[in-house]
Structures are given as C-alpha cells and as structure tokens.
C-alpha positions in Angstrom: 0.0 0.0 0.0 2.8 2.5 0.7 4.3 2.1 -2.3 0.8 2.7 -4.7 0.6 6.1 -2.0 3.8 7.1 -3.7 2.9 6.0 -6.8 -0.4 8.3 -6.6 1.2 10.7 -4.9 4.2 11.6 -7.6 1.6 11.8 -10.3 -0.7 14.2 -8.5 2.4 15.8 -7.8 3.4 16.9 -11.3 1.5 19.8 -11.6 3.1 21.0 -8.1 6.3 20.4 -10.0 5.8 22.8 -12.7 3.4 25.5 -10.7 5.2 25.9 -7.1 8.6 25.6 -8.0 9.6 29.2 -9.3 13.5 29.4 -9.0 13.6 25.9 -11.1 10.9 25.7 -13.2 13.3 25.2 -16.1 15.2 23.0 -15.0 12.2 20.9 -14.0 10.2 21.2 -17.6 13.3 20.0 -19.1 13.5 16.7 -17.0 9.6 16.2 -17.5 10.6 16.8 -21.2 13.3 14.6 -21.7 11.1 11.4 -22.1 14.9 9.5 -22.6 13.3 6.7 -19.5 11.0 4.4 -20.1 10.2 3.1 -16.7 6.8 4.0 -15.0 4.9 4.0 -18.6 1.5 2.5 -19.1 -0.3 2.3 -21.9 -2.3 -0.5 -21.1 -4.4 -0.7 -18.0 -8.3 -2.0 -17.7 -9.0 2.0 -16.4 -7.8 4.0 -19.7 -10.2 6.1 -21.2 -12.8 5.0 -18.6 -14.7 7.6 -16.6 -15.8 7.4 -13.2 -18.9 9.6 -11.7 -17.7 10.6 -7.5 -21.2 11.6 -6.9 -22.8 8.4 -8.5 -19.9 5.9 -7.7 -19.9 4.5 -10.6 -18.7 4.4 -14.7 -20.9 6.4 -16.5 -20.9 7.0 -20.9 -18.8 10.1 -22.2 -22.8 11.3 -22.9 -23.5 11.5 -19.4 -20.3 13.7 -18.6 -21.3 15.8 -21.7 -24.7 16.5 -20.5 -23.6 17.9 -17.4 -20.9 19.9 -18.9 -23.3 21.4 -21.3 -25.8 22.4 -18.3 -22.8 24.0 -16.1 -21.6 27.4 -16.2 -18.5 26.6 -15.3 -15.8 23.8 -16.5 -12.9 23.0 -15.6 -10.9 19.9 -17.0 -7.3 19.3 -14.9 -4.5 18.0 -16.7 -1.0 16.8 -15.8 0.6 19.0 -18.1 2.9 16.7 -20.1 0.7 14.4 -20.8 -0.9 14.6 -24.5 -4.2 12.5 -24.2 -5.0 15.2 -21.4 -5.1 18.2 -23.9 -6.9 16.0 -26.5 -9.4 15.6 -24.0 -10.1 19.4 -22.6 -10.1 19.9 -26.7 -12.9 17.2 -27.1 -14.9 18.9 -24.3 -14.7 22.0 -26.1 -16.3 20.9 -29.2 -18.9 19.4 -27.2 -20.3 23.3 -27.3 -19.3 23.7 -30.0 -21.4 20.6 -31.8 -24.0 22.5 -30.2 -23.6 25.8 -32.2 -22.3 27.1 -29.0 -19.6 29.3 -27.8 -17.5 28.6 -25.1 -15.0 31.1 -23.5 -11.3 29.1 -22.0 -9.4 30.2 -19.2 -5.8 29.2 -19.5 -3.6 28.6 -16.2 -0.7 29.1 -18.5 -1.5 32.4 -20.3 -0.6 35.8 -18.4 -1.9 39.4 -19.1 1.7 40.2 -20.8 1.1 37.4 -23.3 -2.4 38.6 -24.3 -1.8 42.0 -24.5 0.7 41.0 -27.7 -1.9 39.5 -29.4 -3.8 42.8 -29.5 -4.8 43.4 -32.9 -3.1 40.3 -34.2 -4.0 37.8 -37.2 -4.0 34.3 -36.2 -3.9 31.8 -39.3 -3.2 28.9 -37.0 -2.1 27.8 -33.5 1.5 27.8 -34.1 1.2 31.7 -34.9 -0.4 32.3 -31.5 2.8 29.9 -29.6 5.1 32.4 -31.6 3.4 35.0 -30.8 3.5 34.6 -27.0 6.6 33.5 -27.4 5.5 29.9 -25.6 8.9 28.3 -26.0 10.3 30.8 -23.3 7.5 30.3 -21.1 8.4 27.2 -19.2 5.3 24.9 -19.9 5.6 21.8 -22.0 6.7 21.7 -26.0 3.7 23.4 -27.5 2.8 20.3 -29.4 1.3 18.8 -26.7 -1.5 22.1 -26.5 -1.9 22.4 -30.1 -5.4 20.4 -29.7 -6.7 22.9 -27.7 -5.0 26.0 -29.2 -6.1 25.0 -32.7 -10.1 24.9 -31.7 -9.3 28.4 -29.9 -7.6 29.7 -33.1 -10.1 28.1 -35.7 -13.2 29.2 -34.2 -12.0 32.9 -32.9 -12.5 32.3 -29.0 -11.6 34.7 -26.3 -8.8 34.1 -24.0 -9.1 34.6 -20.5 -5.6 35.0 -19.1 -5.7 33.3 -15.4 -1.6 33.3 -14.4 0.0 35.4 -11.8 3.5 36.3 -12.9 6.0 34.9 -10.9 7.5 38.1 -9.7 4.2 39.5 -8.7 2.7 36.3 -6.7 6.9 36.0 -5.2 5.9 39.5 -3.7 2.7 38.8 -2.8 4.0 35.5 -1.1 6.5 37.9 1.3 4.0 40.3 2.4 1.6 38.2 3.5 -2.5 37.2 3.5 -3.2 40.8 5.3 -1.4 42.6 2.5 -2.9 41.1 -0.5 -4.7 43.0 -2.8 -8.7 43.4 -1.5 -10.2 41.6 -4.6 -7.8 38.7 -3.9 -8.2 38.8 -0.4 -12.0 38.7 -0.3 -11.9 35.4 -2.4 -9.5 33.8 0.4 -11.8 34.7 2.7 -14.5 33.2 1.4 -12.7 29.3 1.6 -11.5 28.3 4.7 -8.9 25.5 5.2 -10.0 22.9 7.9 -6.7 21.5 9.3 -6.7 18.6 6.5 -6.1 20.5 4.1 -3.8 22.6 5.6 -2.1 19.4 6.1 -2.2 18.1 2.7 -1.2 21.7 0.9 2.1 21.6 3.5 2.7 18.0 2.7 2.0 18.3 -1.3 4.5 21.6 -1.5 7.6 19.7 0.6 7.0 16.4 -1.6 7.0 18.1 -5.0 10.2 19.8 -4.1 11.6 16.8 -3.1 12.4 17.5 0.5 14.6 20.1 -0.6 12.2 23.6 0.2 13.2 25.6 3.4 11.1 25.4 5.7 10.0 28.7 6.3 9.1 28.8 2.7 6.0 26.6 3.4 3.6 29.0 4.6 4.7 31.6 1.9 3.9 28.4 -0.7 1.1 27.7 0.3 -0.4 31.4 0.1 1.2 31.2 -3.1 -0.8 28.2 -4.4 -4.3 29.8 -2.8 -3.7 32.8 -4.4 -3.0 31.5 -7.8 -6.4 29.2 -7.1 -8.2 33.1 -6.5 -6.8 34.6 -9.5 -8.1 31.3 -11.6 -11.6 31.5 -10.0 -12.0 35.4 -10.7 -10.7 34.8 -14.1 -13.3 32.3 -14.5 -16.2 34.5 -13.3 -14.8 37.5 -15.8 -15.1 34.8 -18.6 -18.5 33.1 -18.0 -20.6 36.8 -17.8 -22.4 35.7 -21.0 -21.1 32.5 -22.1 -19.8 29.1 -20.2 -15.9 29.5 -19.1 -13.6 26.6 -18.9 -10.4 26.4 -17.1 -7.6 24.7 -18.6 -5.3 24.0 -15.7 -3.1 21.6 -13.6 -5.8 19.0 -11.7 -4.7 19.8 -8.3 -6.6 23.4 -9.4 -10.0 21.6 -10.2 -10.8 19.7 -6.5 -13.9 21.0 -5.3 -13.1 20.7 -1.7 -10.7 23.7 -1.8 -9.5 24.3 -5.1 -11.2 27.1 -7.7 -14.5 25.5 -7.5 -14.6 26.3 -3.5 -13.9 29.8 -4.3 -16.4 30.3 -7.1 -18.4 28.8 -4.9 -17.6 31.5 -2.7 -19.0 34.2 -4.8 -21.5 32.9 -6.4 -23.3 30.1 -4.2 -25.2 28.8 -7.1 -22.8 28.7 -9.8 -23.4 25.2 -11.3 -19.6 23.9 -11.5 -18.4 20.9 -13.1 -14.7 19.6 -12.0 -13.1 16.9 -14.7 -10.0 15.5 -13.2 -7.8 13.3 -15.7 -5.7 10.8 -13.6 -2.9 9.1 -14.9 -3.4 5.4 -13.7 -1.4 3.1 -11.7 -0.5 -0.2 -12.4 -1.2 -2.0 -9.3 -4.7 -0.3 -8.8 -7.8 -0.8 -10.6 -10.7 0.8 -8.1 -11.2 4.1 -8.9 -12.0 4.5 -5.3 -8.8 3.8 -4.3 -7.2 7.2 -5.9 -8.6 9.0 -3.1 -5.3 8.3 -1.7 -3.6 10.5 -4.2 -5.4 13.8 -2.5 -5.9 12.8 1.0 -9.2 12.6 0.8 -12.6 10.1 2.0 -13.6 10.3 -1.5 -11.9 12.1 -4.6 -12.4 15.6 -4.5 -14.3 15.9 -8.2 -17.3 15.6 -10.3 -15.4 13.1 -12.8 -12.4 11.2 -13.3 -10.9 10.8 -16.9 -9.0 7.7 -16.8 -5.9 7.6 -19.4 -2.3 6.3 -19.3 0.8 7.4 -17.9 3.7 8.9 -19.3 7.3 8.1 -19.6 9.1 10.4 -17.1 12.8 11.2 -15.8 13.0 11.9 -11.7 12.8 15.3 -11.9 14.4 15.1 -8.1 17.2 14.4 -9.4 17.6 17.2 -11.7 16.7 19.3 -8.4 19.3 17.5 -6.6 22.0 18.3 -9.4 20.9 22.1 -9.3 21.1 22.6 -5.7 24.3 21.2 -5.9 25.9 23.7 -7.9 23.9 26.1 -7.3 24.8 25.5 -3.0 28.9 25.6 -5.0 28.4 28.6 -6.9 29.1 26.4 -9.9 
C-alpha cells in the first residue's frame, strides 16, 4: 500500500512540479521533457479512457459527462501537463459546445496578461502563430505540441482568451507580504474558503514532496499562500469569462478539486454557480478501483465531479535534476 501512495502521490504531484517551484521551473520542464526513460509508462491498463462519476460511484458514458458539462456554467478539466491525451481531451470537451452551435470562453492557467496583451490586434492563421506569438517556448510549460489540440479549436473558431496566471515576480511579492497585504479583490476570495486543518495538512505536505524535500522550511507557509492565491486569480478569471457565455479552465488538476480548489472559491462568490470539475488521472499499475485514488489527494472520496482515466507517461525523476541544481547552485558552480 505505501508504495501505490507514492505511486499516486508523484503523479498528483506533477503539476506542483511545474506550478510551485519558481526558482527551477526550467530546470524541472526540461526533466519532465526529456522522455529518454521508459520506466513508470502504461499504456495498457483496464481504467484507460474509462470515466468514473464521485457523486454516483460509478462508470458512467462520455454522454452522461457531456450532459452535465453542457448544463454547467463553469468547466474545468485538470491536466497533468505533459501528458498529451489530457489536452486532447479538454479539446474534445470544447467541441462538445461547440457541436451544439455554442460558444465557449477558456481560461488558461498558463496564459498571463503580458502574453495577451501581444496578441492585441493580431491575425491568427493557426495555433503555431499564437505559440510564436506569446513566445511559448520561453515560457516554461511543455513543447507546444502537446496544446496544439486545444490551441487549434481556440484559433479556428476565434474564441476569447481569458488569461488566469500570476507572474512569478508578482505572486513571489505577494507570497513575502503576507495574507493581510494582498490586494482586496484577492483577499475577499480567500476569505470566502477556509482550510479545515486537513487541508492545511495536505497543501504543506504536497508543496515539501514536489520539491523533493529540498524547500526551506519557512518557505511553506509563503507556498502555500502562493498556491491559494493562484487558485483566487483562476476562479476570478473564471467568473470574468463566464458573464455571458460558459468558461472553462484549462489548468493543472490539483486546481479543479472542489473541496478547496477554484471550485470552493467560485463557490464563494456565487453560491449557485453550477460547476463541473473533470479530473484526468494518470493510472497506476497495481490499482484498478477508482475509489482507491482517493489516496492520491488525501481525501474520503476524490475531490471531483469526474475522473478521466488515461495512461501514464514516460518520465525522468525530476528530483534528481533538483538535486544536481542545488548542488551547484549550493557551490556557486
């Protein structure tokens, strides 16, 4: 059991990889990129492409997940970033709306202000000319490849962006001056979701883990401000973006549990906002009950609408690479 924990744990730790980790995100992308091992893959595994209903407990058709998303205001569909059959999915979800002569308006975790504001008066032919134009490559987030499904319906059919990242420098100085010094939109939405001692627990436990042990440890508390805040800006984004039209979130996972992630604080401001939270879950080899992937969050029962079953990619230890870093970078080297 202790080894599937870890198991489950390292995958729902990816996206903490790549989101909390600001003075190595580089360094980090490159390992998840690297794809040179081959251990840990699956591409066979009785859950793939299987999805699971929390509420229900049970396997439900890709109908009965569409129907809900159609009737929701708000979507959000998690991914593990580097992970291609997760952005072929949050595209297939899109053009569920748009089957329906629908528009739908997407809120990207991994677009800032900076990078919309260049394509202000712009001409995008195809997805490719939006990556150059926001210059994705130097962004940090995996080879744009792996977004074109999603780009390429945003491109083709002429659908707002909603930009939903805090720049690094800006959430780094919110993170030193502290919850009593955050700006008062942001603040109201904190206040709004309270964290029972569980989760408090789990956030503390998810930051040290995804940076390997190696995090000071009066950087915790600053991270996991960090992490609520980013949840805040997402949520607001999300409200901006569904004033006419149905927003969807394209984010890390960890972002879409309704327990305390942006759901809770949509929730917050608008008690009746009808929310549905899409997680896709790598699997694990050794378990086959989709109960069981509670384990993966800490929680009685995973904390989402739906689970999106799919395989699991080929991965280097991105520890490791830490490990090197702080090695020279502890040398000066």
């Amino acid at each position: 059991m202790k080894t599937q924990q870890s198991v489950l744990r390292k995958n729902q730790d990816r996206g903490a990889l790549l989101l909390l980790s600001f003075l190595l995100l580089s360094v980090l992308v490159a390992a998840f990129n690297a794809g040179s091992v081959k251990a840990g893959e699956i591409k066979s595994h009785p859950l793939i492409g299987k999805l699971w209903s929390v509420k229900e407990n049970k396997f439900v058709a890709v109908n009965a997940v569409k129907d809900a998303v159609l009737r929701s205001n708000y979507i959000i569909v998690g991914e593990t970033h580097d992970n291609a059959d997760h952005h072929i999915a949050q595209a297939q979800v899109m053009q569920w709306f748009l089957d329906e002569n629908r528009r739908i308006n997407p809120v990207f975790e991994m677009l800032s202000n900076d990078q919309l504001g260049k394509l202000q008066k712009a001409v995008l032919n195809s997805s490719d000319a939006f990556f150059d134009k926001v210059a994705w490559e130097d962004s940090g987030w995996p080879d744009r490849s792996l977004y074109k499904p999603v780009f390429d319906i945003v491109v083709k059919q002429n659908l707002p962006m909603f930009a939903a990242q805090v720049e690094r420098d800006v959430l780094m100085g919110l993170m030193k001056k502290g919850e009593q010094d955050l700006p008062d939109d942001i603040f109201r939405y904190l206040s709004g979701v309270t964290l029972d001692a569980s989760a408090k627990d789990f956030m503390k436990q998810e930051i040290i883990d995804s940076h390997c042990g190696m995090l000071p440890e009066k950087m915790v508390d600053p991270m996991i401000l960090g992490q609520r805040v980013r949840d805040a800006v997402m949520a607001k984004a999300m409200i901006l973006a569904a004033n006419s039209e149905p927003a969807i979130l394209i984010a890390g996972s960890g972002h879409g549990r309704t327990d305390f992630g942006v759901p809770a604080y949509i929730k917050s401001r608008q008690p009746q906002a009808s929310i549905t939270a899409i997680a896709m879950m790598e699997v694990v080899e050794e378990i086959t009950e989709p109960a069981e992937y509670a384990q993966a969050w800490a929680s009685d029962g995973i904390p989402f609408d739906y689970v999106w079953f799919s395989g699991r990619m080929a991965r280097e230890d991105p520890c490791e690479e830490m490990r090197q870093y702080m090695k020279h970078h502890k040398t000066g080297a």
